[in-house]
C-alpha positions as CSV (number, residue, x, y, z in Angstrom):
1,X,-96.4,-20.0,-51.4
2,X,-93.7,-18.9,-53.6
3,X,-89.9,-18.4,-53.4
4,X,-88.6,-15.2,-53.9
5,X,-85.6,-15.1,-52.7
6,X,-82.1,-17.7,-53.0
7,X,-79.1,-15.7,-50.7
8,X,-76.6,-17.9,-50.6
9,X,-73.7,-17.9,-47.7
10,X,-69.8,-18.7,-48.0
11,X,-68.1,-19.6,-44.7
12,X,-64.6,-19.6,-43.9
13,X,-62.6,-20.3,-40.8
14,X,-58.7,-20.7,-40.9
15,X,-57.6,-23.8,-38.7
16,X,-55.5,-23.1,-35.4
17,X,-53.9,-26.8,-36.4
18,X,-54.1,-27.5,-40.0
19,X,-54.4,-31.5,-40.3
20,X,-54.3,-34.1,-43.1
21,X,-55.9,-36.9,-44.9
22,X,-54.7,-38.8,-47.8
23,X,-55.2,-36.4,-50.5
24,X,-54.1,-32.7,-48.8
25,X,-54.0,-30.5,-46.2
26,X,-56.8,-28.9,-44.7
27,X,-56.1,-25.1,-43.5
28,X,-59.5,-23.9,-42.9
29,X,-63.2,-25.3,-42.2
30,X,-65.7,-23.3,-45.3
31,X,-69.2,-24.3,-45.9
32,X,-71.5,-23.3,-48.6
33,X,-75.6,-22.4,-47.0
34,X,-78.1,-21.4,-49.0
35,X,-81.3,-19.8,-47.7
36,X,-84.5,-19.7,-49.7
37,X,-86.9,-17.3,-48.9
38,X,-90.7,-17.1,-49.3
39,X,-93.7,-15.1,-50.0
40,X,-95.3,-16.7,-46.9
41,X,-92.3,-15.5,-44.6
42,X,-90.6,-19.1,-44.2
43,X,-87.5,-19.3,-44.6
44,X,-85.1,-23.0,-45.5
45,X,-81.6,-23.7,-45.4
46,X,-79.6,-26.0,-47.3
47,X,-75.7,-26.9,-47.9
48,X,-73.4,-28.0,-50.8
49,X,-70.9,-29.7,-49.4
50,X,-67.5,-28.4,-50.7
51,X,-65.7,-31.9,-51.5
52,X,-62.0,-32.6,-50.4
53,X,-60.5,-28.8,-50.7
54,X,-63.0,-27.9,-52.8
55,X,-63.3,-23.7,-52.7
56,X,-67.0,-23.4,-51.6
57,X,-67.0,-20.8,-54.5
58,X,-68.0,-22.9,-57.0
59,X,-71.4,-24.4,-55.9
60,X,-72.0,-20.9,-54.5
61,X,-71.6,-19.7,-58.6
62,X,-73.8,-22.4,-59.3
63,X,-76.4,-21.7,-57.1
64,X,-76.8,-17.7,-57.9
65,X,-75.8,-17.9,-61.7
66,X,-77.4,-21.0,-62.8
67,X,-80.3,-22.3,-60.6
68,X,-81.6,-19.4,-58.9
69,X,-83.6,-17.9,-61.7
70,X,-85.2,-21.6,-62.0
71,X,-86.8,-21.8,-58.9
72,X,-88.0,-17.6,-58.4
73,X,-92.1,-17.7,-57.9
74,X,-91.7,-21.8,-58.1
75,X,-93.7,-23.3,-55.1
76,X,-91.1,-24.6,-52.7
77,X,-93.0,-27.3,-51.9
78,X,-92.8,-28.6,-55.5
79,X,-89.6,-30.2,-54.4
80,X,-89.7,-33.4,-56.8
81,X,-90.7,-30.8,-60.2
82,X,-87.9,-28.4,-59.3
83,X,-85.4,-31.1,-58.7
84,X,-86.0,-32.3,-62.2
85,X,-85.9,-28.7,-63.7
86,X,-82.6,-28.1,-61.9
87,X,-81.0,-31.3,-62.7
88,X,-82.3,-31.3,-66.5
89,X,-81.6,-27.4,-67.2
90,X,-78.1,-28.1,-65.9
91,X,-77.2,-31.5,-67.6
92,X,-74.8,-30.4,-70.5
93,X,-72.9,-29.1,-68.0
94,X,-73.3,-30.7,-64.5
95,X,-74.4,-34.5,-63.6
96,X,-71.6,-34.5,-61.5
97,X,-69.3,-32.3,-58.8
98,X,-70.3,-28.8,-57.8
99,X,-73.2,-27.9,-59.9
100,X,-75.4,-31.2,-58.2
101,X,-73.8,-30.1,-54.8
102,X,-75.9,-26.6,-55.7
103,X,-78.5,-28.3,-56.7
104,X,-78.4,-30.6,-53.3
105,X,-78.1,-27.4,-51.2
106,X,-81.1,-26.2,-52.4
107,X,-83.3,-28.7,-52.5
108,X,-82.6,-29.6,-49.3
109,X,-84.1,-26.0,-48.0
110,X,-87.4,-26.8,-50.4
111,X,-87.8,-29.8,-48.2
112,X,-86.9,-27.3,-44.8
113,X,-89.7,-25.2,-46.0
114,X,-92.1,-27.8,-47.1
115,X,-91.7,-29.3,-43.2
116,X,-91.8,-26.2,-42.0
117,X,-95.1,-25.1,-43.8
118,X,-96.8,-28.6,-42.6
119,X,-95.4,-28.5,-38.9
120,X,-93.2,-31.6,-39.6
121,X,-90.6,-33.1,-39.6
122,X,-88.4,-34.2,-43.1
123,X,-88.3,-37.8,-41.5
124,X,-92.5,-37.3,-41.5
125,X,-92.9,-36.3,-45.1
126,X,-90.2,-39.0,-45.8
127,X,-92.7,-41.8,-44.5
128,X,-92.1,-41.7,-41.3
129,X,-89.6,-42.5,-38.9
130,X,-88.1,-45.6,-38.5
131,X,-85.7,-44.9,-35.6
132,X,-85.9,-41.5,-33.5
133,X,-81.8,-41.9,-32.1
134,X,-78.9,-43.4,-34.0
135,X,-75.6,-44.5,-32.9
136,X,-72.7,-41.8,-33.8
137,X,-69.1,-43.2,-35.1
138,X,-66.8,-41.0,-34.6
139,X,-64.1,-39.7,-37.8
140,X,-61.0,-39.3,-37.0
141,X,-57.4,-40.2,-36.8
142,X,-56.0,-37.1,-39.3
143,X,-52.6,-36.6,-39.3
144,X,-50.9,-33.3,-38.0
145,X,-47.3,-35.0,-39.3
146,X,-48.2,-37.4,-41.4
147,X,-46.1,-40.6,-41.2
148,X,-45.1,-42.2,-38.0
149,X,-48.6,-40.8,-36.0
150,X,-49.3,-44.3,-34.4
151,X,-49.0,-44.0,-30.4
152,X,-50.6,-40.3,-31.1
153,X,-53.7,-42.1,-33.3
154,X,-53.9,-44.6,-30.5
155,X,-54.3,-42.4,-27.6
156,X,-57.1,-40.6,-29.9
157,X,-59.2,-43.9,-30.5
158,X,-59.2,-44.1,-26.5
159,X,-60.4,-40.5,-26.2
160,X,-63.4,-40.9,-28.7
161,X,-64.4,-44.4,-26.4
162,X,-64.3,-42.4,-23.5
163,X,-66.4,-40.0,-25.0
164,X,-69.2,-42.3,-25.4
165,X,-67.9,-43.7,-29.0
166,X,-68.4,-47.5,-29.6
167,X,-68.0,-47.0,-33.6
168,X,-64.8,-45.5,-35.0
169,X,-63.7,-44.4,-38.6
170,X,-59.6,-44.4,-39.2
171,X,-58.4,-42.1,-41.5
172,X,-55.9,-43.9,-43.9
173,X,-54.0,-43.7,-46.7
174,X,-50.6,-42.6,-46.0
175,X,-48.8,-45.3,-47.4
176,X,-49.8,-48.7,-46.8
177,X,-46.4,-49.8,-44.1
178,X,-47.4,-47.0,-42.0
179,X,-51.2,-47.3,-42.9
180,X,-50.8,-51.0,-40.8
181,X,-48.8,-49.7,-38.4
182,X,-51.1,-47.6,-37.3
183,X,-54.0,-49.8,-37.1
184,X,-52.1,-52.2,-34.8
185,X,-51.6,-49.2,-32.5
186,X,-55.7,-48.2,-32.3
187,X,-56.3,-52.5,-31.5
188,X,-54.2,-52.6,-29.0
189,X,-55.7,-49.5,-27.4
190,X,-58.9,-50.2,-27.6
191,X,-58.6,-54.4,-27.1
192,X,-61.7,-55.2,-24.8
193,X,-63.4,-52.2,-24.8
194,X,-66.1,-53.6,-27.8
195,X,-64.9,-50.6,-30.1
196,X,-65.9,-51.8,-34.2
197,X,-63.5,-49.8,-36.7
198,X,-64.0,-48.6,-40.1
199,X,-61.2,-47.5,-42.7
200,X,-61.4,-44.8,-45.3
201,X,-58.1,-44.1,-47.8
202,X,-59.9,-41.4,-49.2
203,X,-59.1,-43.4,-52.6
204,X,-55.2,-43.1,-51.9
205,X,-54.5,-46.6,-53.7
206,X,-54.5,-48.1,-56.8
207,X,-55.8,-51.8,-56.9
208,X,-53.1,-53.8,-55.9
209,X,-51.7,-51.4,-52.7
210,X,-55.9,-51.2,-51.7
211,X,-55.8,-55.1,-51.7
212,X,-53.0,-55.6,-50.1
213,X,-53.8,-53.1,-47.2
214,X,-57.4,-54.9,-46.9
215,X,-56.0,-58.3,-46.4
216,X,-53.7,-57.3,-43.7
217,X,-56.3,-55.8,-42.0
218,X,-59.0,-58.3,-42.2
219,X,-58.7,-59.4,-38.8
220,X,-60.2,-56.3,-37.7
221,X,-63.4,-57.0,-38.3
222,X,-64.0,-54.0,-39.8
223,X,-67.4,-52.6,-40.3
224,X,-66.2,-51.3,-43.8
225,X,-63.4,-49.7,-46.0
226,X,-64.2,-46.8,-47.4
227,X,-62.7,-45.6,-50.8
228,X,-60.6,-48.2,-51.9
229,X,-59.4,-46.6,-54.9
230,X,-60.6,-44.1,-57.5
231,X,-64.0,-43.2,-57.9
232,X,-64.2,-43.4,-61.4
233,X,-62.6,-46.9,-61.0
234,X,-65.6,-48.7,-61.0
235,X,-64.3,-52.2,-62.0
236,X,-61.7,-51.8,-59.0
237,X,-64.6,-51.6,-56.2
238,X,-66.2,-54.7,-57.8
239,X,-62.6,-56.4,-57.6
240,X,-62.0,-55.1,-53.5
241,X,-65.4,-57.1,-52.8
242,X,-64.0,-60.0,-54.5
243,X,-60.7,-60.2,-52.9
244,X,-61.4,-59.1,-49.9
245,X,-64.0,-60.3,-46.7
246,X,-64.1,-56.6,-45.7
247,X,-67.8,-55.1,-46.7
248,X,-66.5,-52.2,-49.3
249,X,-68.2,-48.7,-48.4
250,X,-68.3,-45.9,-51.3
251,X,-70.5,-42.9,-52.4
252,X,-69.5,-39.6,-51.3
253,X,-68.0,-38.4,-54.6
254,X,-70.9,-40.2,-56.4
255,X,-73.9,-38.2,-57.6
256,X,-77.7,-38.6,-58.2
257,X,-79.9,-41.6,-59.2
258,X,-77.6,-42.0,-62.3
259,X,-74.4,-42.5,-60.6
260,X,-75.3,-44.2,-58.1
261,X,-77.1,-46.9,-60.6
262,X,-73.7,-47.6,-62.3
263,X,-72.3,-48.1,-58.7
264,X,-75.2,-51.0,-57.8
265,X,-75.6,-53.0,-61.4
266,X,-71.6,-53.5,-61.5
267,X,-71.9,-54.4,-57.8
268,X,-69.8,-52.0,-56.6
269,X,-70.6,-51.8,-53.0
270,X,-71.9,-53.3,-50.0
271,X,-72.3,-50.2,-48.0
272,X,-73.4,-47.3,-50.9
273,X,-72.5,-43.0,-48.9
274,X,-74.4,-40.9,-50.5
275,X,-74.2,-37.1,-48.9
276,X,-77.2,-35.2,-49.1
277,X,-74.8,-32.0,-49.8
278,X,-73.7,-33.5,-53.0
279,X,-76.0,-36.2,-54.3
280,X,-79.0,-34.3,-55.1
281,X,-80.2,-33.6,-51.8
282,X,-83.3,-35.0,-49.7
283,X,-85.1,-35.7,-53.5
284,X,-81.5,-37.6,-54.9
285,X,-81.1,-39.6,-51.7
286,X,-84.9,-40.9,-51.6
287,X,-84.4,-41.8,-55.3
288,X,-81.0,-43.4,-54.6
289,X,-82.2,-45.4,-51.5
290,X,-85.4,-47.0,-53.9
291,X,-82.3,-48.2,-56.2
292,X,-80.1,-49.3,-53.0
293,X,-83.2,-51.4,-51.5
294,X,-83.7,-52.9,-55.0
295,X,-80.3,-54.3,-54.9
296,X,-80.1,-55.5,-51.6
297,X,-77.0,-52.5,-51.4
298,X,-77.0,-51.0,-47.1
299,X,-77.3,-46.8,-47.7
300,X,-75.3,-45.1,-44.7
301,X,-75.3,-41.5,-45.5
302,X,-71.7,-39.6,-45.2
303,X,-71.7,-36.1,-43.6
304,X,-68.5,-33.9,-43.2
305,X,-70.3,-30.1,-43.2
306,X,-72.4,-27.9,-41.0
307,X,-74.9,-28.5,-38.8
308,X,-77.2,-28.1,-41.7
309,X,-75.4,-31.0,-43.3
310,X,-75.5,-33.1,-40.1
311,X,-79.3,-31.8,-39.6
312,X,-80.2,-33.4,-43.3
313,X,-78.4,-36.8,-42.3
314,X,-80.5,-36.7,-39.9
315,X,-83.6,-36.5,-41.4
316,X,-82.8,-39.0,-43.7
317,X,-81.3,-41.9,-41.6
318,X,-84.5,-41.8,-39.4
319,X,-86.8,-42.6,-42.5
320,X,-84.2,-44.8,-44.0
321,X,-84.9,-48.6,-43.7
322,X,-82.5,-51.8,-43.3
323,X,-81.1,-53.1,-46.5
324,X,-81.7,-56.8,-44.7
325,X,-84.9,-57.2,-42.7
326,X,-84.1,-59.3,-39.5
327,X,-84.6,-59.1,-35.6
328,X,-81.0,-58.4,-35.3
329,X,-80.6,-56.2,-38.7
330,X,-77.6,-53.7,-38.5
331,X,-78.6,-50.2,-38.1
332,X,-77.3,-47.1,-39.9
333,X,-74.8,-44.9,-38.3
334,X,-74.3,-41.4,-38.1
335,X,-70.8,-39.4,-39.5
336,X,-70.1,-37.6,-36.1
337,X,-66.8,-35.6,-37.4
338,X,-64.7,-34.6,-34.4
339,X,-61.8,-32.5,-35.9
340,X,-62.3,-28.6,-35.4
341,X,-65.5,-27.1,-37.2
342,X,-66.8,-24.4,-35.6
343,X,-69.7,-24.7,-38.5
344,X,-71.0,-27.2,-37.0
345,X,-70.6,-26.8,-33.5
346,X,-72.0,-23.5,-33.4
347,X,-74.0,-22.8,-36.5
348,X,-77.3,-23.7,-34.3
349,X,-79.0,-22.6,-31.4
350,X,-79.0,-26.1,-30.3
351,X,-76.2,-28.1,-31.5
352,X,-76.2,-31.8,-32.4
353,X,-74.4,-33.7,-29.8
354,X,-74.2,-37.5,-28.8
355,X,-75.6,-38.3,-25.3
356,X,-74.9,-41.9,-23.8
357,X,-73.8,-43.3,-26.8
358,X,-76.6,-42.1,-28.9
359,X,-78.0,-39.1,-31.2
360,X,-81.5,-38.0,-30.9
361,X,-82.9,-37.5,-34.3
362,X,-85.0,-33.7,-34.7
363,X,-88.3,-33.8,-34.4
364,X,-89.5,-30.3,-34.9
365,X,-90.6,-28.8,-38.0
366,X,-88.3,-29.1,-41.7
367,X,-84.9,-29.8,-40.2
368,X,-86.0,-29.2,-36.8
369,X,-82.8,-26.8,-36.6
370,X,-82.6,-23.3,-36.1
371,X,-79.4,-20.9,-37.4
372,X,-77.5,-18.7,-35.4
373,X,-77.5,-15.6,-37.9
374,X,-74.8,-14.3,-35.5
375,X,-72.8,-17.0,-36.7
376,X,-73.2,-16.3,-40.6
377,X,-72.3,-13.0,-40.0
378,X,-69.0,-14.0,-38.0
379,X,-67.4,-16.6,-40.5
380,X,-69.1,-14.8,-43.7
381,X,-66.0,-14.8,-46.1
């Protein structure tokens, strides 16, 4: 089997209700797919997930201009050689940002074909499966305003329980005052209903504000905070774990094995986010969960694209195991995003949905996800 083919799809949908989070407005949902094509007549999809307001543009350059002429009349299921080839004919100018999202996108249709060529499963040729449902949480709590949201963010958090949603993720970052008095409004909502939270600032602080907002908020409980500060502050995560009790989550702007190492010997993280749209895709996750298992460091994949993104999560939670062993170890939770994507609510024949509380993990062949082409053609930019 050989690839002859790398088409690669840019989606755009303006929003009804643009909405916020700490670092912009978002006016419209995009997503960058690629399908690979073969000599055999299978067909994989992947994504590159277009980070913050990232135009999807750029990994789609990367993909035709630099990376497709790597991989025409490669063997698709060669998904560990071509990753390699991609990532090393692309160094001088990637490691990082769009071109690995590119490279993530299409490796993770390499490993769609490979599945589908063997009638199984990603999870399968992963190792197996070590769950076949996960637990959603449910992201959230974006601003339409942007300060003074509280009572508005708390009826929200009451909305997502109802809907089946014992795990929550807050969307901060909008100055720490209003940050807290926000949160105060979502507990008080949501007292007594056995709701955990998360935070995420989207890196909106420098070291002292992300400090101070984690100790006021420690009574929580929370299950993590997400993006203290800066990515490239390294030395700031390894402070947050210090000061605070609060498990410190990162990862989504981090990329590949190499990253990813510099995150876990500083000891960065308790809680590493890798997204299989930017990190290197099926073949960079597996390599960055065999560095996260060596340093005792929990992996919870983050997921804010299509279906195909959500589909990849997927995939990769199911074969992904505990970071503690222990009757009662903590599970890995899936991104369930709820703001307005019609990407992912519609990109499939059969979308992705929580039932009772839960996620049933695909277990047909690749992704176990089929594209509505009707769809492509609808949103195609």
């Amino acid at each position: 089997m050989k690839v002859t083919e790398v088409v690669v799809h840019v989606l755009k949908s303006p929003l009804a209700e643009p909405f916020a989070f700490s670092q912009g407005w978002v006016r419209q949902r995009s997503a960058t797919l690629v399908e690979v094509r073969t000599d055999a007549g299978i067909t994989g999809w992947g994504e590159a997930f277009a980070q913050g307001l990232e135009p999807p543009e750029i990994a789609a350059a990367a993909v035709a201009h630099a990376l497709t002429p790597l991989i025409l009349g490669s063997d698709p299921q060669d998904t560990e050689v071509l990753w390699h080839r991609m990532y090393h004919a692309t160094r001088d100018y990637g490691r990082k940002g769009s071109v690995v999202a590119a490279i993530s996108a299409i490796d993770i249709a390499l490993w769609d074909i490979t599945g589908k060529a063997r009638g199984a499963p990603i999870w399968k040729l992963l190792g197996g499966a070590f769950r076949s449902r996960v637990e959603p949480y449910a992201t959230g709590f974006y601003r339409l305003r942007g300060q003074g949201e509280a009572e508005r963010l708390a009826e929200e958090a009451i909305r997502h329980h109802e809907s089946g949603f014992r795990f929550m993720k807050v969307k901060l970052g909008y100055g720490v005052e209003d940050d807290i008095a926000c949160m105060h409004a979502i507990g008080r909502a949501i007292e007594g209903r056995g709701v955990t939270l998360m935070i995420d600032t989207n890196h909106a602080y420098g070291r002292a504000e992300a400090a101070r907002l984690g100790r006021a908020l420690e009574g929580f409980d929370l299950r993590w905070y997400e993006e203290p500060v800066a990515p490239e502050d390294v030395a700031g995560y390894v402070e947050m774990r210090a000061r605070l009790s609060t498990p410190i989550a990162g990862g989504e702007n981090e990329h590949t094995l190499y990253g990813f190492r510099d995150l876990f010997v500083a000891g960065a993280v308790d809680v590493a986010q890798p997204d299989l749209g930017s990190c290197g895709g099926i073949t960079g996750a597996r390599h960055i969960v065999a560095l996260a298992q060596a340093h005792g460091v929990a992996v919870n994949p983050h997921v804010w694209g299509s279906a195909i993104a959500q589909a990849a999560s997927l995939q990769l939670i199911a074969a992904l195991p505990v970071a503690h062993h222990s009757l009662f170890a903590q599970e890995p939770i899936l991104e369930y995003d709820r703001s307005s994507h019609p990407f992912r609510q519609h990109l499939i024949t059969a979308p992705i949905v929580q039932q009772g509380g839960w996620v049933a993990i695909p277990g047909g062949p690749g992704l176990g996800v089929e594209v509505d082409r009707a769809v492509l053609e609808k949103f195609r930019a």
